[in-house]
C-alpha positions in Angstrom: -8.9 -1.9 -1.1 -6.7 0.8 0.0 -4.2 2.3 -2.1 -1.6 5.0 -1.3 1.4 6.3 -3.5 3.9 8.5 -2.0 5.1 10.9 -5.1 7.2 13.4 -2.4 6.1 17.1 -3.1 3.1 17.4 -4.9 2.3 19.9 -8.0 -1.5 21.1 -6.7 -2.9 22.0 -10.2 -3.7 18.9 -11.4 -5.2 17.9 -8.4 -7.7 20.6 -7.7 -8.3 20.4 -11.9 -9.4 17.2 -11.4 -11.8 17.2 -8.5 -13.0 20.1 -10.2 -14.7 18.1 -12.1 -18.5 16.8 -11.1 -18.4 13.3 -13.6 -14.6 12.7 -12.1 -15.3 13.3 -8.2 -18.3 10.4 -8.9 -15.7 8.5 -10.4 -14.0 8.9 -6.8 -16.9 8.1 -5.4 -17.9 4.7 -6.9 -13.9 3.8 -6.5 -14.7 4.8 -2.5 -17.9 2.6 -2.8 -15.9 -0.1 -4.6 -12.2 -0.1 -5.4 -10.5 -2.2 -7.6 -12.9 -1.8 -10.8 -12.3 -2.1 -14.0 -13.1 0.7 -16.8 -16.1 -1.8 -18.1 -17.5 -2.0 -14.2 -17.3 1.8 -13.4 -18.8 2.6 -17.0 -21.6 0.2 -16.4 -22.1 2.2 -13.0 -21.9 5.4 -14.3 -24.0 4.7 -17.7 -20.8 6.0 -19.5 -19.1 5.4 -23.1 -15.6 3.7 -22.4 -14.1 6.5 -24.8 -15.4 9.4 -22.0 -14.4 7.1 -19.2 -11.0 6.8 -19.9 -10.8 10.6 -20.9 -11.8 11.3 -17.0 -9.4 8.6 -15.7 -6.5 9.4 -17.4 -6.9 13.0 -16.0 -7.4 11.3 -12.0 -4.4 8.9 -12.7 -2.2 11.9 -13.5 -3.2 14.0 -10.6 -2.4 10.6 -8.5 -5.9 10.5 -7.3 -5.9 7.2 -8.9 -3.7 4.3 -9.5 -3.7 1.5 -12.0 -2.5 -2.1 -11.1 -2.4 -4.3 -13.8 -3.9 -7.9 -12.7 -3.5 -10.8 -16.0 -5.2 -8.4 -18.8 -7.1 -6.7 -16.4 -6.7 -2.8 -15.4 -7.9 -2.5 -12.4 -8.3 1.9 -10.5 -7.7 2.1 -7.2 -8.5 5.1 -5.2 -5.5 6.9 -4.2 -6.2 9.1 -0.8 -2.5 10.2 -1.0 -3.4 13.4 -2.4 -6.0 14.3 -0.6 -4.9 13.9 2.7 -1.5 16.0 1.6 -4.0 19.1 1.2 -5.6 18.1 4.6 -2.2 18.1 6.0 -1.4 21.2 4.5 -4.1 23.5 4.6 -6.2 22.1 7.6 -3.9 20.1 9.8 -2.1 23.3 11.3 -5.6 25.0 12.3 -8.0 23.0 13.0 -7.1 19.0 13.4 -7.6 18.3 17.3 -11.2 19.0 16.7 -11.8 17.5 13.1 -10.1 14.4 14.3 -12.6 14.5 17.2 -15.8 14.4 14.9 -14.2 12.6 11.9 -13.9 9.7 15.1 -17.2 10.1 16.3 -19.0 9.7 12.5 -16.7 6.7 11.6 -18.0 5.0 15.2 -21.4 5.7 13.9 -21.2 4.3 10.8 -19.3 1.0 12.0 -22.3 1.2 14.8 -24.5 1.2 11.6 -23.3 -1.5 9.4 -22.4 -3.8 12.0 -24.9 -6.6 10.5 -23.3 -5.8 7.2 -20.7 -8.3 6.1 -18.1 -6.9 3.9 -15.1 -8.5 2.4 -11.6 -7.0 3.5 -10.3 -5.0 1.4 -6.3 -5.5 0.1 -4.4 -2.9 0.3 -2.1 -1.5 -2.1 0.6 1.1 -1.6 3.0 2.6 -4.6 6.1 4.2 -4.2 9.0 5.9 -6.6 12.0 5.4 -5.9 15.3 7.1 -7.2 17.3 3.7 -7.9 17.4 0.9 -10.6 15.8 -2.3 -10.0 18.2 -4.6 -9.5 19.3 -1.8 -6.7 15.2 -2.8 -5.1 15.0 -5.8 -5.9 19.0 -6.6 -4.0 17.2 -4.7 -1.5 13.7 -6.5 -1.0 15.7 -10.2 -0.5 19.0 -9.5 1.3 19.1 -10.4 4.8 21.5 -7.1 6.2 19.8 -4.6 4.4 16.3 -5.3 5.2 17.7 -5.5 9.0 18.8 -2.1 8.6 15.0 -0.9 6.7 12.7 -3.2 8.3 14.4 -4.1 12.2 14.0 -7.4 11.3 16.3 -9.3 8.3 14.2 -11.5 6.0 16.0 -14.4 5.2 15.6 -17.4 1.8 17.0 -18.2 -0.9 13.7 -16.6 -2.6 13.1 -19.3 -5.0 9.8 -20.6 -5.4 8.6 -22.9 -3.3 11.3 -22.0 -0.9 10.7 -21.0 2.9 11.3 -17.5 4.0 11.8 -16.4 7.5 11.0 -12.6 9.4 13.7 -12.7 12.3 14.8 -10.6 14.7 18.2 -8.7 14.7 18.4 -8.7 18.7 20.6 -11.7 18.6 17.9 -14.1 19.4 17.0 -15.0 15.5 13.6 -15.4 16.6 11.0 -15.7 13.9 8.0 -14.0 14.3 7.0 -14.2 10.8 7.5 -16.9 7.8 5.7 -18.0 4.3 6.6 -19.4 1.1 8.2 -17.8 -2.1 5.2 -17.9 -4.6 6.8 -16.6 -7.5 10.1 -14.8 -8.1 11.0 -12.8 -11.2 14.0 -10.9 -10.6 13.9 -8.2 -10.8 10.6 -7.2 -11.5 7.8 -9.4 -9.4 8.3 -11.4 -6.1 5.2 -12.6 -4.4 5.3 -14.3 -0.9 3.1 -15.4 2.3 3.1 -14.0 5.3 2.0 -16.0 8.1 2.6 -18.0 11.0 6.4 -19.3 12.0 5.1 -22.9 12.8 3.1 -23.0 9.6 -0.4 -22.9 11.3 -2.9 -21.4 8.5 -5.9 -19.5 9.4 -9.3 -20.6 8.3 -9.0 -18.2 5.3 -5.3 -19.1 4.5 -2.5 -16.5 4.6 -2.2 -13.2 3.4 0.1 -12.8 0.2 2.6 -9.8 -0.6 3.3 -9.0 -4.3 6.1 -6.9 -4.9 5.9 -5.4 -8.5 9.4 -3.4 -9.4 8.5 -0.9 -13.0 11.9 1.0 -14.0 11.8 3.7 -16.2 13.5 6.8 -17.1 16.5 6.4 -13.5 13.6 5.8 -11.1 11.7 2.7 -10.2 7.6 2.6 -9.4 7.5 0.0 -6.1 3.9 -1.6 -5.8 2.8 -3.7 -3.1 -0.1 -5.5 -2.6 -0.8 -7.1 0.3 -3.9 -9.7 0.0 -6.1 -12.4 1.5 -5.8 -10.2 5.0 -7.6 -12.1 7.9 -10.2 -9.0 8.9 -9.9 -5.2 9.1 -8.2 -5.0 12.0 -5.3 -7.0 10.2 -5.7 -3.8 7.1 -5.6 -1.2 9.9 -1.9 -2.6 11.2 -0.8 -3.1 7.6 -1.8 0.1 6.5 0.6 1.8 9.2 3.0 -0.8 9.0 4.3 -0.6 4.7 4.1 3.4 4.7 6.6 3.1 7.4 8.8 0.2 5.9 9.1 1.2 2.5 9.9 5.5 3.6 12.6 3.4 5.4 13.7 1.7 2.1 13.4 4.7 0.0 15.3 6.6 2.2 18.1 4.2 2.2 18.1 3.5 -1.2 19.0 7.3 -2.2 20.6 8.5 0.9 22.5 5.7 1.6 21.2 6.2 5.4 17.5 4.8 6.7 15.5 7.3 8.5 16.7 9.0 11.8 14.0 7.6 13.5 12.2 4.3 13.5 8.9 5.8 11.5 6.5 2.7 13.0 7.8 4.5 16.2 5.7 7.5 15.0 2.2 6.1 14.1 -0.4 5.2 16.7 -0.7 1.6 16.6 2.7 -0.1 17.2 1.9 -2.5 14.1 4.0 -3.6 11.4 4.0 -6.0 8.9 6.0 -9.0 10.7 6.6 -6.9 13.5 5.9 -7.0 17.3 6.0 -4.2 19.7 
């Protein structure tokens, strides 16, 4: 699983406190081996009391290293590389990148190269987001048609009861589909889950991938989760993971300014992918 929260300008300490740390940088690592543990599955792996564990993960959560999605009873850590790649961007990006981006490419083709005969399930990807709004504000947002149009390019249109058919279509006049799935479950405003798949209901071998929207108020702001599941291979993650970054900065921007962002952002990343869109 991939995780990402987008906090806005970060406060360093706790973040460099916690990696400080040798027993929380393996917690990191066994969350980079496997994410989406629970405390009982990374104490068994790390031969730890649960009392220590959650000592060491309540310091990571709180330097957004690591987030927490609850699934039934379950909590379940997820690695968070939103604040690490925030230092990279700010103390290496300006200096060095061309090059590092150069051998960071050449060890990842190695080690697909390597693990080629290795079959590993795709990850889902989750990405968290605060927003200065109230819920019903996100959650009006998330199911009307105009304003995902102006957030998204696309205006996303049901009734968004369960069981009902919802449709991704295009705002160039032509109301072509390109994406469409079924309302799973809708609790307004706090948790909407849907499909996404194909607009003639052809299902891939695995089924389609599901979206779960999870809206937490507290205190004037709302925490946005989404979790985007079932994805057909890694190639589908890798469009995905450009693809929500890009839609929800939209959202949140609109959401508090009034006024999306002055530039398509799926314009800016390197693969033309979002979720529901085509280039």
């Amino acid at each position: 699983m991939m995780v990402v929260v987008d906090e806005g300008t970060a406060d360093w300490d706790p973040v460099f406190r916690a990696l400080g740390d040798r027993t929380r940088r393996l917690f990191l690592d066994r969350l980079r081996e496997q994410d989406g543990q629970t405390l009982g599955e990374l104490c068994a792996r790390l031969g730890m009391a649960r009392q220590s564990a959650t000592q060491h993960l309540d310091v990571l959560v709180r330097a957004g290293l690591v987030t927490v999605v609850r699934r039934g009873r379950e909590r379940l850590h997820y690695l968070n590389p939103a604040a690490i790649s925030e230092i990279g961007e700010r103390w290496i990006s300006a200096f060095d990148r061309p090059r590092l981006d150069a051998l960071q490419d050449i060890r990842q083709r190695a080690e697909e190269h390597a693990m080629t005969e290795r079959a590993a399930p795709v990850p889902t990807y989750v990405y968290v987001t605060y927003i200065r709004a109230s819920a019903e504000q996100v959650w009006h947002a998330l199911t009307d048609a105009d304003l995902t149009a102006r957030y998204w390019g696309h205006a996303n249109v049901s009734d968004w009861q369960p069981g009902s058919r919802w449709e991704h279509r295009r705002t160039d006049g032509s109301d072509r589909v390109d994406v469409a799935g079924r309302v799973l479950e809708a609790d307004p405003p706090r948790r909407m889950v849907i499909t996404f798949g194909s607009p003639d209901g052809d299902e891939p071998p695995g089924g389609d991938s599901a979206v779960t929207f999870l809206v937490e108020e507290h205190g004037g702001i709302v925490r946005l989760t989404v979790t985007h599941e079932n994805l057909a291979d890694a190639t589908a993650l890798g469009e995905i993971s450009h693809g929500w970054p890009a839609i929800l900065a939209n959202l949140k921007s609109l959401l508090e300014t009034g006024e999306v962002l002055p530039e398509a952002p799926w314009d800016m990343t390197p693969v033309a992918a979002t979720p529901g869109r085509t280039p």
